[in-house]
VEXLO-8357 format. One record per residue (C-alpha): residue in one letter; x, y, z. Coordinates in nm, 2 decimals. Example, Ala and Ser with C-alpha at 12.3 -4.5 7.8 and 13.67 -1.06 7.14 Angstrom:
VEXLO-8357
+------+--------+--------+--------+
! type !     px !     py !     pz !
+------+--------+--------+--------+
!    A !   1.23 !  -0.45 !   0.78 !
!    S !   1.37 !  -0.11 !   0.71 !
+------+--------+--------+--------+
//
This chain:
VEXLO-8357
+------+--------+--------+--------+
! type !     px !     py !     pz !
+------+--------+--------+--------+
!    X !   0.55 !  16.73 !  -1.26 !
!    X !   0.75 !  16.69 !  -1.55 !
!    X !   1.07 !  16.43 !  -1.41 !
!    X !   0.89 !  16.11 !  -1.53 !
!    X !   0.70 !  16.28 !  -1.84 !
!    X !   0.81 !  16.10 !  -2.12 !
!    X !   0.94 !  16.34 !  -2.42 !
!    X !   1.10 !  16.10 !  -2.65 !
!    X !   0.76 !  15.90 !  -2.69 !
!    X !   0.56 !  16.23 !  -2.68 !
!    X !   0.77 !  16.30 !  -2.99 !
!    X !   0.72 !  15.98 !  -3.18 !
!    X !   0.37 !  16.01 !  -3.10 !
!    X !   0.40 !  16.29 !  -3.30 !
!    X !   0.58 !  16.18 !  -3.55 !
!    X !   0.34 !  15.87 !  -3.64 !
!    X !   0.02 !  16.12 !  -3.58 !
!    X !   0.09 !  16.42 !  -3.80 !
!    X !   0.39 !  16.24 !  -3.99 !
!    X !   0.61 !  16.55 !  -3.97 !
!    X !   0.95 !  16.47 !  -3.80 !
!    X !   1.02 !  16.63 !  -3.46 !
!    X !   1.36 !  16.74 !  -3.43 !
!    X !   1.32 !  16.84 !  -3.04 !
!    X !   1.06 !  16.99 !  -2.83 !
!    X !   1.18 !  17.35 !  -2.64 !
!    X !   1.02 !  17.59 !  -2.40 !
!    X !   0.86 !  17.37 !  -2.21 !
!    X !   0.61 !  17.52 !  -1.96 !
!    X !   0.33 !  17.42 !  -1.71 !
!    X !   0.03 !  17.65 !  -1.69 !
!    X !  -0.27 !  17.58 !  -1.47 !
!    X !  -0.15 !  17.35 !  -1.24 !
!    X !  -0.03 !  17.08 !  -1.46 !
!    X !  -0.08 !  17.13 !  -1.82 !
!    X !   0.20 !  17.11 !  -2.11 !
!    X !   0.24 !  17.38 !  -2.33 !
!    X !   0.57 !  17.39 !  -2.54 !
!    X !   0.79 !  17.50 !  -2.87 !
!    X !   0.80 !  17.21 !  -3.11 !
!    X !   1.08 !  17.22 !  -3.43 !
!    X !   1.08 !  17.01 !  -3.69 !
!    X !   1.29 !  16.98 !  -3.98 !
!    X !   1.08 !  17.27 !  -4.18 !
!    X !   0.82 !  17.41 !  -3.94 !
!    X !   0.77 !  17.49 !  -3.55 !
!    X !   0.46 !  17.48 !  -3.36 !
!    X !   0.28 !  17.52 !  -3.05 !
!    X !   0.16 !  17.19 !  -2.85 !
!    X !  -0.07 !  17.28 !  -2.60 !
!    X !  -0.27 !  17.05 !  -2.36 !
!    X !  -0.65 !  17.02 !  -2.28 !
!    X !  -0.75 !  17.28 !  -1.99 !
!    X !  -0.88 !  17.05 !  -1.73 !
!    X !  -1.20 !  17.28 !  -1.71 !
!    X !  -1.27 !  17.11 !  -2.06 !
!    X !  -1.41 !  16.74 !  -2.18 !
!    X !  -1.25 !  16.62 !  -2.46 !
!    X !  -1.54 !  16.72 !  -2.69 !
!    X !  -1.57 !  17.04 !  -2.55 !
!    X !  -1.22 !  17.17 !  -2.65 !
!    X !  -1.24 !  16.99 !  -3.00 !
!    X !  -1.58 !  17.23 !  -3.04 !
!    X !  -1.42 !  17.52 !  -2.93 !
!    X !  -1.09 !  17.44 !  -3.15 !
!    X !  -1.35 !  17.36 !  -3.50 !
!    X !  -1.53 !  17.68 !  -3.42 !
!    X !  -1.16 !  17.84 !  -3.38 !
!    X !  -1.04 !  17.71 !  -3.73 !
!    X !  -1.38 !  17.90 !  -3.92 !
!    X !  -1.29 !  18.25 !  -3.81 !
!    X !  -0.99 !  18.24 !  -4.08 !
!    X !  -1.26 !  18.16 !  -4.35 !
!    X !  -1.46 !  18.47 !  -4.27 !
!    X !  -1.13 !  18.68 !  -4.24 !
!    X !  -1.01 !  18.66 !  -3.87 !
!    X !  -0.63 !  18.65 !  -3.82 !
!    X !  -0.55 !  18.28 !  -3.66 !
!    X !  -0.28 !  18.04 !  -3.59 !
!    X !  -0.34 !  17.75 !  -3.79 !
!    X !  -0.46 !  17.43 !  -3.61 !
!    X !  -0.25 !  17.08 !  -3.78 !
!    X !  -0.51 !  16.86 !  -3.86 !
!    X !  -0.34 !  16.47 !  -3.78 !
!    X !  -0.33 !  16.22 !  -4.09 !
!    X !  -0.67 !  16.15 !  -3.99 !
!    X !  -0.80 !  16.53 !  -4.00 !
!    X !  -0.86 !  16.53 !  -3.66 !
!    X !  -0.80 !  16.82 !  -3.42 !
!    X !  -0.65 !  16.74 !  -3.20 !
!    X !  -0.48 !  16.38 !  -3.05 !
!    X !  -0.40 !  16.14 !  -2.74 !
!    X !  -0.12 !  16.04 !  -2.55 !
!    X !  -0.06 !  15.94 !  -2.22 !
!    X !  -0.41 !  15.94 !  -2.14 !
!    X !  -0.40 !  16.35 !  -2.20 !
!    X !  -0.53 !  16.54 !  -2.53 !
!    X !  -0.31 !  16.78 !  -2.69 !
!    X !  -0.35 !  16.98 !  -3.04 !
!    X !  -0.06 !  17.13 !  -3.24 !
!    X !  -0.08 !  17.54 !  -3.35 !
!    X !   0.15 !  17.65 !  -3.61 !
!    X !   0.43 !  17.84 !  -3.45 !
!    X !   0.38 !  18.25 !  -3.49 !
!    X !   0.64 !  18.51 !  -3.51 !
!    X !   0.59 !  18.83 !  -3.38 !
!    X !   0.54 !  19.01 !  -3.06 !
!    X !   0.21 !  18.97 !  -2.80 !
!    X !   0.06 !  19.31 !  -2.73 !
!    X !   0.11 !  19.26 !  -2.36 !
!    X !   0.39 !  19.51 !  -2.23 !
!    X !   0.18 !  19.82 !  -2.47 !
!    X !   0.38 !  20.13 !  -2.46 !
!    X !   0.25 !  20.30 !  -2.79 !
!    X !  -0.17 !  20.42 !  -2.77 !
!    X !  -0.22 !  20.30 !  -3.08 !
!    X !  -0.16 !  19.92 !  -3.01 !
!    X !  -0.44 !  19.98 !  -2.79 !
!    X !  -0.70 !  20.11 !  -3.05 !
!    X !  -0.57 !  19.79 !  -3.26 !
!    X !  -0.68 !  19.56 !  -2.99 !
!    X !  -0.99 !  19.73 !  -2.97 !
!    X !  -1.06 !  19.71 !  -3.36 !
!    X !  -0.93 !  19.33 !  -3.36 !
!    X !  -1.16 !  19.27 !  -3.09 !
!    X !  -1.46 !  19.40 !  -3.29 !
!    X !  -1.37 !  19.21 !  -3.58 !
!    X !  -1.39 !  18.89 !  -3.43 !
!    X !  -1.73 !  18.96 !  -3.33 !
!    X !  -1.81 !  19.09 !  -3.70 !
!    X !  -1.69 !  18.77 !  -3.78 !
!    X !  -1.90 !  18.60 !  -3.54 !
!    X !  -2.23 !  18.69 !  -3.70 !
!    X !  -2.14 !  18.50 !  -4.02 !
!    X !  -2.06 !  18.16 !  -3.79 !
!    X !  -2.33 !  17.92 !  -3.70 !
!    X !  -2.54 !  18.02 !  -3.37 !
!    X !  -2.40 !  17.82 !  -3.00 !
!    X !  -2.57 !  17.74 !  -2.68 !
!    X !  -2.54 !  17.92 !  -2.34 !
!    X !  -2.56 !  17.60 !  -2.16 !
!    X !  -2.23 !  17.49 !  -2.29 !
!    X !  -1.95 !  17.39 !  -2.19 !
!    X !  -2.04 !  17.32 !  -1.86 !
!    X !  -1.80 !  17.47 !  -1.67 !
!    X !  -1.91 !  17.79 !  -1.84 !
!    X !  -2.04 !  17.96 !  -1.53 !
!    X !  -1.74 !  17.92 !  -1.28 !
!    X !  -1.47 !  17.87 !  -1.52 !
!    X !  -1.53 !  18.14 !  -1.78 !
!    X !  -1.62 !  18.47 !  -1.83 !
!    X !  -1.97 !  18.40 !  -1.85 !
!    X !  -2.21 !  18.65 !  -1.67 !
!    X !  -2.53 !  18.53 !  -1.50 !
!    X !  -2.67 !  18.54 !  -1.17 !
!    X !  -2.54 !  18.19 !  -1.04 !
!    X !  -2.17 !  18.29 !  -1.22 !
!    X !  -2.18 !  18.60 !  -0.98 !
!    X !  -2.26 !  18.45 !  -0.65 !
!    X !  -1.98 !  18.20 !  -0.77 !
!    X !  -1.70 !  18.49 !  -0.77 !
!    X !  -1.86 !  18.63 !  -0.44 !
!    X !  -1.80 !  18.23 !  -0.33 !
!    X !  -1.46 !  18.22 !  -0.42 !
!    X !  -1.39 !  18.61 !  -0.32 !
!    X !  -1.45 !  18.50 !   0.03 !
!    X !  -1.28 !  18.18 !   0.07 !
!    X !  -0.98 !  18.35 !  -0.06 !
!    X !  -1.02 !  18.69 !   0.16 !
!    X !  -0.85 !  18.73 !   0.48 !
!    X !  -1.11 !  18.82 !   0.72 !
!    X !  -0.94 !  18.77 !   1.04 !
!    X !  -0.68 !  19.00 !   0.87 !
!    X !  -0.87 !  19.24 !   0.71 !
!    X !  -1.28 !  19.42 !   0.85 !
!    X !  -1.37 !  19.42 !   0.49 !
!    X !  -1.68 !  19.22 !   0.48 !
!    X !  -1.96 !  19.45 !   0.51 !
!    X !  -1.78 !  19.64 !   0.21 !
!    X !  -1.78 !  19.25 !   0.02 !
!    X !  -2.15 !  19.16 !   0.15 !
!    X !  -2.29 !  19.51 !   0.01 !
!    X !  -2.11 !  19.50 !  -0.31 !
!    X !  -2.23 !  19.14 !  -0.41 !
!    X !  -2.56 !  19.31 !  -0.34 !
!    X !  -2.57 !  19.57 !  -0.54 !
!    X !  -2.42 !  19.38 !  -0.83 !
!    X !  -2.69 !  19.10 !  -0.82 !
!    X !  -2.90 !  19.38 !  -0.81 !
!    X !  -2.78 !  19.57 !  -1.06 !
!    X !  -2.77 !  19.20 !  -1.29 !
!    X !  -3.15 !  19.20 !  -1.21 !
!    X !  -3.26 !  19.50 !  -1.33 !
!    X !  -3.10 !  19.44 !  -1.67 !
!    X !  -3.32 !  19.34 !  -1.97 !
!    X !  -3.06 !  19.07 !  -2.09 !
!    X !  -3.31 !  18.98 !  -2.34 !
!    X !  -3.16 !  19.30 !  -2.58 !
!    X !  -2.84 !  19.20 !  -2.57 !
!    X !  -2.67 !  19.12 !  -2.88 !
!    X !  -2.50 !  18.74 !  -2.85 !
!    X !  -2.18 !  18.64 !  -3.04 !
!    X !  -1.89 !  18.38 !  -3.04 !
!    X !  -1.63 !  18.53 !  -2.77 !
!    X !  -1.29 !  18.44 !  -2.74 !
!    X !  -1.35 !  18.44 !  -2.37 !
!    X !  -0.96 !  18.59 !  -2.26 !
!    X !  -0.92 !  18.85 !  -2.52 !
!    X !  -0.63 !  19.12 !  -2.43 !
!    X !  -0.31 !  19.16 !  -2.53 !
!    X !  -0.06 !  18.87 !  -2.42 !
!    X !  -0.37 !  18.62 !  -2.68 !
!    X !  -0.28 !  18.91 !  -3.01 !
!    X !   0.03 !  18.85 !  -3.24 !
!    X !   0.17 !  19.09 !  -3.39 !
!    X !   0.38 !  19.01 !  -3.72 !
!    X !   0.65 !  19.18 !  -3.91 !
!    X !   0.41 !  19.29 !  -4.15 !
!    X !   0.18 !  19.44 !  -3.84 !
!    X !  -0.09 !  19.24 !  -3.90 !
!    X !  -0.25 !  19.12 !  -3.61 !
!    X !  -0.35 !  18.78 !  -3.50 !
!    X !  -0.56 !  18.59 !  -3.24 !
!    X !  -0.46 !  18.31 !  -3.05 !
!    X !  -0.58 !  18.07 !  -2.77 !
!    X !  -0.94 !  18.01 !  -2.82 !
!    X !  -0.95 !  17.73 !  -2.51 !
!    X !  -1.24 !  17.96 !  -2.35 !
!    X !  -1.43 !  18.02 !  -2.67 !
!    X !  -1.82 !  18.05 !  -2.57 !
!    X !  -2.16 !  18.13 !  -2.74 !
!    X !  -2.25 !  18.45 !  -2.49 !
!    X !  -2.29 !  18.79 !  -2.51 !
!    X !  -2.08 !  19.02 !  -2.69 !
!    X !  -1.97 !  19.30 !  -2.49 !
!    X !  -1.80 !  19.06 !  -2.25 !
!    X !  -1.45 !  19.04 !  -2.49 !
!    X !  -1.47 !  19.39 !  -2.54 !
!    X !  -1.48 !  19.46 !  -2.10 !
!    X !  -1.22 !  19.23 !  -2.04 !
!    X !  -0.98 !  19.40 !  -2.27 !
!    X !  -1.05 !  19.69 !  -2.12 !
!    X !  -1.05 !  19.56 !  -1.74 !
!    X !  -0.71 !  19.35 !  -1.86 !
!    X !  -0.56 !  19.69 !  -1.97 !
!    X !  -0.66 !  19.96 !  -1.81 !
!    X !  -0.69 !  19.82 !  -1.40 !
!    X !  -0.34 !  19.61 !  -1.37 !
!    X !   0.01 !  19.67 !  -1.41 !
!    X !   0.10 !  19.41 !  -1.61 !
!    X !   0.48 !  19.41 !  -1.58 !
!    X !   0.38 !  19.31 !  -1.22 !
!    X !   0.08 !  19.18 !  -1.27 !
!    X !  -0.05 !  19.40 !  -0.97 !
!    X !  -0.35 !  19.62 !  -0.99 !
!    X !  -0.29 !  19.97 !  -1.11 !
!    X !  -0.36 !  20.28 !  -0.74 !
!    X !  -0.62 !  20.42 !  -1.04 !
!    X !  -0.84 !  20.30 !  -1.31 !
!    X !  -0.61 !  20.43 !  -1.64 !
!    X !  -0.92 !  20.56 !  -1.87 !
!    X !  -0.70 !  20.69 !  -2.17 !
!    X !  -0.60 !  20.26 !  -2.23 !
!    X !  -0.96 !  20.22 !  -2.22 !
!    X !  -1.09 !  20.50 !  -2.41 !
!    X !  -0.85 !  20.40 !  -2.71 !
!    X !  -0.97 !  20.04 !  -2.66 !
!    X !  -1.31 !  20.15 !  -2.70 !
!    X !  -1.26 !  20.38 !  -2.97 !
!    X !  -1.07 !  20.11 !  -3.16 !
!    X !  -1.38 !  19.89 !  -3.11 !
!    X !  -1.65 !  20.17 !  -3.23 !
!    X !  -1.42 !  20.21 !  -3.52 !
!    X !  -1.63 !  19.89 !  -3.65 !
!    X !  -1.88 !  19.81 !  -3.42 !
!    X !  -2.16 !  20.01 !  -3.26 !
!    X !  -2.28 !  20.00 !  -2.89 !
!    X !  -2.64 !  19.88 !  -2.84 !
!    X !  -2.80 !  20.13 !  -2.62 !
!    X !  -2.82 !  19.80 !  -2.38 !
!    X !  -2.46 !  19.75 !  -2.43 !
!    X !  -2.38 !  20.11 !  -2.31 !
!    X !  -2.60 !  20.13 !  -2.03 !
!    X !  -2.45 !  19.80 !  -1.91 !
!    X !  -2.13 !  19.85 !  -1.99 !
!    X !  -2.01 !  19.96 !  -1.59 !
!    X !  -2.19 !  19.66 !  -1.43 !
!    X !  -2.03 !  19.41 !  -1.68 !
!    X !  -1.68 !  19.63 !  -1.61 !
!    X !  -1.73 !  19.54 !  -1.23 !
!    X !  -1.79 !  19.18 !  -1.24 !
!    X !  -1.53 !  19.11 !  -1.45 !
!    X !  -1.23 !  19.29 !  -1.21 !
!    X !  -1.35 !  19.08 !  -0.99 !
!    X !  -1.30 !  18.74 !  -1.21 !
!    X !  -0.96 !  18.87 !  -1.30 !
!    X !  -0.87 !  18.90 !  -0.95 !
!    X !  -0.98 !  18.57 !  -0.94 !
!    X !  -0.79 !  18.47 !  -1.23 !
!    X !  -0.48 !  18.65 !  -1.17 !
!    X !  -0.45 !  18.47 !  -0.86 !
!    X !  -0.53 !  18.13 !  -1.07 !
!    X !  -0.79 !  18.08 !  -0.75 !
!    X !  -1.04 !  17.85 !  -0.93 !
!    X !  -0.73 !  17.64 !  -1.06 !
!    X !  -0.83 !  17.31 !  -0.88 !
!    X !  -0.46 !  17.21 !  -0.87 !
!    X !  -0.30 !  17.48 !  -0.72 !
!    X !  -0.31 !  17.54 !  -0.35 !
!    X !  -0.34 !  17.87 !  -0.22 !
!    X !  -0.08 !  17.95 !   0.06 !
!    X !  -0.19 !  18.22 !   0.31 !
!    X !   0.06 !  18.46 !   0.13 !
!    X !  -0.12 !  18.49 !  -0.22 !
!    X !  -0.46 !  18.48 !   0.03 !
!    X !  -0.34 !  18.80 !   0.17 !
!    X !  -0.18 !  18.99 !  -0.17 !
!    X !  -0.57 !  18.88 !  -0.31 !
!    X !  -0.74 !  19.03 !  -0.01 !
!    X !  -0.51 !  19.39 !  -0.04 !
!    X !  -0.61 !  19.35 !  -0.44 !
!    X !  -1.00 !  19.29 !  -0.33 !
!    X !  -0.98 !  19.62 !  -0.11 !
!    X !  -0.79 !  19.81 !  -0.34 !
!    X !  -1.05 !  19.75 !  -0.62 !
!    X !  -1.35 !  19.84 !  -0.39 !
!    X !  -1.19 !  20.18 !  -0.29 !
!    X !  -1.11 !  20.24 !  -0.68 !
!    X !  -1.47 !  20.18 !  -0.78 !
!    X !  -1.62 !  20.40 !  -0.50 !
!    X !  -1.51 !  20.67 !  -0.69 !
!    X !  -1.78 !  20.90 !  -0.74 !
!    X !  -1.64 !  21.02 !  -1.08 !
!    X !  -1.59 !  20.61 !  -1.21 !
!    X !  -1.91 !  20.59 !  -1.36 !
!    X !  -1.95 !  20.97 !  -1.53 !
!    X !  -1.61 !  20.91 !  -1.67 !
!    X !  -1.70 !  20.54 !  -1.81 !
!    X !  -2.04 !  20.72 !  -1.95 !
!    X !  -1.82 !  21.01 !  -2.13 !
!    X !  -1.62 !  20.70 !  -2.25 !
!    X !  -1.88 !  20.49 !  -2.45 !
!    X !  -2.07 !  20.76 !  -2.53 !
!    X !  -1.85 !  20.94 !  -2.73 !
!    X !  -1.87 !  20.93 !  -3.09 !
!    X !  -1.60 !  20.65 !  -3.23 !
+------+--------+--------+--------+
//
């Protein structure tokens, strides 16, 4: 993908647009499919270039970059977007839209070996949503790609996973499907007998866990890659930190033979530390939990990346994930132990 891209160009493009001086451009990577994301030095700064997901329009990830760039006025932790010489967000080049992030030193809370960190990703988590309620309100009909692309959570977002689940599942391999069929149907069930109505709404990051915190020398922790910022509901960051955490090995990015409820009890109790549950929120929190396993599965597997093809091999390691998960959440003791969890005084 990247043979014919042209770098020197890229960097005078640069150059003219921000009118810094690029020295070179390093650590070049391609993530979903085909986008650029790469190290950028200049003569007295680096930073982070990072391309449009293709899941965005153009005005779509400029909104989600201006809402971004607020949070540090109401005390949120951010890399700095450069604004060009015409204080724009982000610019054009080869017919593709990139933005450039101040570079951040530190270390992503991905690989977490000490509890603590865990606690800290819970409280940074709540903070962005304090944050949140000081920022203007959104819209839950945007961006468009919301329901199949994000971790948006609504009937037609559901039977969208369950669409993707089974394209994806080997069937012929595996006599799963009843198991699939009746768990879709509980879950939609489950999503109908919720009065969504008294659910508190907020700004969400939309991939918050560990490998999207920094933190410093100074252990002060910051948020990056807002790409899948959304107006939606709140507890959604908060369950997918814990489903990132607490359900997959992420040294191996393979799903963990248990649920670990200590990562998620600190990440909660982090969380409490500065937010508290709705009684909504808490009696939800379990069928929120179990749709979004099921979009990281989806994720991890990068299966609603239009650009990537699936080969029968990452089909079959996503169907032994899919049956693994299943078996995990039949356990009778999952949802008294997720109960004791948000329950519990913070």
């Amino acid at each position: 993908m990247l043979q014919n891209f042209k770098f020197d160009e890229l960097i005078e493009c640069i150059n003219n647009t921000y009118n810094i001086s690029v020295l070179n451009i390093e650590e070049i990577n391609m993530n979903w499919g085909s986008r650029l994301c790469c190290k950028v030095k200049s003569h007295e700064e680096r930073f982070f270039l990072k391309e449009k997901p293709f899941y965005l329009d153009k005005k779509e990830f400029e909104h989600a970059l201006e809402i971004y760039s607020i949070f540090e006025t109401k005390g949120v932790k951010i890399a700095n977007i450069k604004r060009t010489m015409k204080h724009k967000l982000t610019f054009n080049f080869s017919n593709r839209i990139f933005c450039l992030i101040k570079w951040l030193d530190g270390d992503k809370l991905w690989y977490i070996k000490e509890s603590n960190n865990y606690f800290e990703l819970g409280e940074t988590c709540a903070c962005l949503a304090c944050a949140s309620m000081e920022l203007p309100k959104g819209e839950v009909t945007i961006p468009l790609c919301r329901e199949e692309q994000l971790l948006d959570i609504t009937e037609n977002s559901i039977n969208m996973l369950f669409e993707v689940l089974k394209k994806n599942f080997c069937a012929e391999r595996y006599s799963f499907n009843k198991k699939i069929v009746e768990f879709e149907r509980k879950l939609i069930k489950q999503y109908n007998s919720i009065n969504w109505d008294k659910f508190e709404y907020s700004w969400l990051h939309g991939d918050f866990h560990g490998n999207n915190v920094i933190k410093n020398k100074g252990n002060q922790l910051y948020i990056i890659d807002y790409d899948d910022l959304f107006w939606g509901y709140r507890l959604i960051d908060l369950v997918w930190c814990c489903v990132i955490h607490s359900v997959w090995i992420l040294e191996k990015l393979k799903i963990r033979n248990s649920i670990d409820y200590s990562i998620m009890k600190n990440i909660v109790k982090g969380y409490k530390k500065r937010i508290k549950l709705s009684e909504a929120e808490k009696a939800s929190f379990d069928f929120v939990f179990r749709v979004l396993i099921l979009r990281s599965l989806i994720e991890m597997f990068s299966l609603t990346d239009e650009t990537v093809k699936v080969s029968e091999n990452v089909k079959n390691d996503f169907s032994k994930s899919v049956i693994k998960i299943l078996n995990i959440l039949e356990n009778y003791e999952h949802k008294k132990i997720i109960k004791e969890i948000i329950e519990k005084e913070g």
